[in-house]
Steps between C-alpha positions, in 0.01 A plus 500: 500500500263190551483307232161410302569158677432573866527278758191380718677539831613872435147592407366315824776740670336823371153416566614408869670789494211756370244304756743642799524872369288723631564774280273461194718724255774224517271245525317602191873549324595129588115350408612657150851385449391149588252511215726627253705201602222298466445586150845455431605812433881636676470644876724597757269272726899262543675846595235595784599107660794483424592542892390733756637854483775494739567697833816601552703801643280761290227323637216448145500637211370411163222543234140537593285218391360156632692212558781448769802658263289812504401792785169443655303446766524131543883584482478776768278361706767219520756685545338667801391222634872398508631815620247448780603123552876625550442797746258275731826248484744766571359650798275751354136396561271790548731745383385783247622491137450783297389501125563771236411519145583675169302579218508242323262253367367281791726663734200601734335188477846274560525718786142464657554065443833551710329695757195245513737183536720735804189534697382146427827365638485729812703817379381851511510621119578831487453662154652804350194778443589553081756402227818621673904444431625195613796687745163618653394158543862409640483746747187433645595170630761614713271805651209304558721185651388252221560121513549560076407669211373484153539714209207435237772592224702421159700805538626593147409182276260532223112602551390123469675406785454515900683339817489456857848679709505315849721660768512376866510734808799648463376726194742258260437284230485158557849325440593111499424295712147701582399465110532104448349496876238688404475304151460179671190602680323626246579200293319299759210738491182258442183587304372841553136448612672352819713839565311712770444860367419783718436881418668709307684642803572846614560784271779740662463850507626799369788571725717221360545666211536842662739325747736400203463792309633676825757259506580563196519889489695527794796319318558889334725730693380850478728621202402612134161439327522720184456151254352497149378132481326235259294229647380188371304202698529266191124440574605385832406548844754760593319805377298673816761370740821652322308848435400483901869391591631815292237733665568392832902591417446817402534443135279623201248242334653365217432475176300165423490304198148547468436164284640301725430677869186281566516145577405247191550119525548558065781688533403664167781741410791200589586239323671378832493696805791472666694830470779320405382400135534718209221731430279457874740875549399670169152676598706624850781630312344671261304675749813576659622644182191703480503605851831609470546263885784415652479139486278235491401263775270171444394172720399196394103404520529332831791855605703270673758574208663874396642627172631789418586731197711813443590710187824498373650637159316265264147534684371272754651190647415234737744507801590071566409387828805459644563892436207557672598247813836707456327897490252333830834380702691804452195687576483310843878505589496861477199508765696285734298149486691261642486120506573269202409538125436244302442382168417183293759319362419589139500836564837765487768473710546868500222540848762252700802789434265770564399346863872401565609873407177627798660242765177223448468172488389383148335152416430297190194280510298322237270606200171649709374683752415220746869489548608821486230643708644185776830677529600610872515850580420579172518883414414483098460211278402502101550258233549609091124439400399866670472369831564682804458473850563837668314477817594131621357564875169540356498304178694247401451454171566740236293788465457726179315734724755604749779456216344776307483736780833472523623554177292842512672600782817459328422627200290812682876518693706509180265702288589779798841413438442597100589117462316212408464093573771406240780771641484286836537184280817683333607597922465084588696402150795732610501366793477100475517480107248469265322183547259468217238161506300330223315179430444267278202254464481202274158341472404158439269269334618201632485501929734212476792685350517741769667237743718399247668832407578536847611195505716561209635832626590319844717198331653748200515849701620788240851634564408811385249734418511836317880460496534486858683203669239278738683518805238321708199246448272473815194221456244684733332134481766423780401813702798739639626580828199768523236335272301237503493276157302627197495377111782792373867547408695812599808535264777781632667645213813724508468892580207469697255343207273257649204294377237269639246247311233337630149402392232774565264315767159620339566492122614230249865679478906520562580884638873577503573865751792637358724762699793683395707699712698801315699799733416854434753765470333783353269453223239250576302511208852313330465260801132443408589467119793250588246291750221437253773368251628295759156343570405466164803282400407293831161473402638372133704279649258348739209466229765266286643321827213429753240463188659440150441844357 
């Protein structure tokens, strides 16, 4: 917080600041911290200077507010403006780039400023027609031969928040050296009045999204549609274009969470919605239990992320993403895709033996989709947060869209089999053991000691963990022969076990994936009961070693 003591030269900075921004909410917002600082009373006027958010691989994200550590328009007006700068310099003038939004606050307007700087700089702006999924957005580019794209978007973080996806013509995400390129420029971006705006471009039509939702439906085989299933949006996007997806396929409409089927930048029923935290699955599975379905299926609010539910002898649990990536690539083999699967580093190691059992290649890339969706010949990629590419020749990225079709039509498959999801999870344990994941995250208050517990763990590397010798210590700073460096450790332990830390790249936190490895003879649930001891006296062990308890 400022203190009652502010300085002359940071309230100069604000004023400049609020005399440039054309949007008169934020500029309003600022004009009223700087007079609380004025009368000495505590602000967050240092926090909103205190640097300019940065762009990186994920592109922007952030809170909403004025000053340059927030989201705005002076923000994303710069950052188009550099985006611009970089695709004139790399052979691109004139080019289209196409913009989509979410429903978020100030998506639409981020999105019109983006458009107005494309067509001010000489590109033709081409703008989605409504709030639509991001995978939507991700597919456009590469069927209407865009120079780039950008996703109006902050995915899953909280409702205060919004950010700015960049991908380039390929339909991937950015990846180094593109983002500091792209950094640079809009670093030397000069005083907005001198940026030439044009119009707000060129809205596309219809048929994009009926293209993709063709696209989409056409990844079902003809096969099984008898499905029971519980929907849920998570106030998202996702809604109309997962209940047209289904139609198209042949399946029934499901049943929607109907407090969260329309989009709401509140996000009143979550306290976080990502799928992933506890409670954002409640309202779905209770439905679920009322409906008597056969499972559950959910995206996030941007859909580019798919979770999934089933019942099981003590009610309803969430299946982990990497069973999911598991269920999707078995799912696949059987169907005869060929070409390489691929995974990110942190997730299991189980979809490498399933791909070396089918005959394909298999690669390991780094955290994100702007790598994985880069991998030659790709057939299927997904990564443990619930994200999965399924459809790499027309989007590469993940997509919770075409993911959930997918896992109907398995699930339609098995329920006509008088099985269900987690009988072909017990079929892949049998056959390559049971490989069961966790994670643990340790947050901190202090930014600086993240560095040093790596640090630590890199000069004083445990020699075991949960009892299980540390056969192996791999500084991923150094990069492998397959991966370029990154800030992580990958520790091999005996039997299998394995675990990688690294800081999370968008929150103030350590995360530790933990895999361990246990064969099957006949009873899995004893494999499953001797697996989560396993990880819990790893995750005991690592809590005392990598962070004093």
């Amino acid at each position: 917080m400022t203190s009652p003591h502010t300085d002359t030269e940071l309230i100069e900075q604000a004023r400049a600041w609020a005399a440039e921004d054309p949007d008169e909410q934020t500029r309003a917002e600022l004009d009223a911290v700087v007079a609380a600082a004025e009368r000495g009373e505590e602000t967050d006027l240092a926090d909103r200077f205190a640097g300019t958010l940065e762009f990186g691989t994920a592109g922007l994200r952030g809170a909403l507010g004025a000053g340059p550590n927030r989201m705005n328009r002076v923000v994303v007006t710069r950052a188009a403006a550099g985006l611009a700068a970089y695709l004139k310099d790399t052979g691109h003038s004139g080019g289209s780039v196409v913009i989509g939004f979410d429903a978020r606050y100030n998506s639409d307007v981020f999105a019109r400023d983006t458009a107005e700087i494309m067509t001010g700089a000489g590109f033709k702006a081409l703008v989605m027609p409504r709030t639509l999924p991001t995978p939507l957005l991700a597919f456009a580019i590469r069927e209407l031969g865009c120079a780039a794209g950008v996703m109006v978007t902050a995915s899953h973080n909280p409702p205060q928040d919004n950010g700015y996806k960049v991908y380039l013509g390929d339909g991937s995400q950015i990846v180094p050296p593109a983002d500091s390129e792209i950094a640079d420029r809009i670093a030397a971006v000069g005083p907005l009045a001198g940026l030439p705006r044009g119009d707000a471009g060129k809205v596309v039509g219809e048929e994009i999204v009926d293209r993709y939702l063709d696209t989409v439906a056409e990844l079902a085989e003809d096969g099984p549609r008898d499905l029971r299933v519980v929907y849920t949006p998570l106030h998202g996007v996702g809604g109309t274009t997962v209940a047209q997806v289904l139609e198209t396929a042949g399946f029934d409409a499901p049943h929607v969470v109907e407090q969260q089927e329309h989009p709401d930048p509140d996000f009143p029923t979550v306290a976080f919605p990502n799928p992933e935290e506890p409670g954002a699955m409640d309202l779905a599975m209770a439905l679920a239990a009322e409906k008597k379905a056969d499972f559950v299926v959910a995206n996030d609010p941007d859909a580019d992320r798919c979770a999934v539910a089933v019942p099981d002898a003590h009610g309803w649990r969430m299946l982990r993403g990497d069973e999911v990536g598991a269920l999707l690539a078995h799912h696949l083999i059987a169907r005869g895709r060929t070409g390489t699967y691929a995974n990110s580093i942190v997730s299991s190691s189980l979809l490498g033996k399933m791909a070396a059992a089918a005959g394909q290649p298999h690669e390991e890339t780094l955290t994100g989709f702007k790598w994985i969706g880069r991998v030659e010949g790709l057939a299927f990629g997904y990564e443990e947060a619930l994200g999965y590419c399924c459809d790499p020749e027309h989007v590469k990225d993940k997509d919770g869209v075409s993911a959930l079709l997918l896992v109907c039509e398995l699930a339609a498959q098995a329920k006509a089999d008088g099985r269900g999801l987690t009988d072909i999870l017990d079929d892949i344990a049998h056959q390559h053991g049971l490989h069961a994941t966790d994670q643990l995250s340790v947050r901190f208050d202090d930014l600086s000691d993240i560095p040093a517990t790596m640090d630590r763990l890199r000069s004083t590397p445990p020699t075991s963990l949960g009892g299980l010798a540390v056969e192996k210590v791999e500084d991923l700073s150094e990069g492998t022969e397959t991966l370029p460096p990154t800030d992580g450790l990958r520790y091999s332990l005996a039997e299998g076990a394995r675990v990688i830390v690294r800081p999370s790249g968008t929150e103030p936190k350590v995360k530790c994936y933990l895999e361990v490895v246990i064969p099957v003879d006949e009873d899995v649930d004893a494999a499953r009961i001797s697996a989560a001891g396993r990880l819990d006296a790893i995750t005991a062990d690592l809590r005392t070693t990598a962070f004093g308890g």
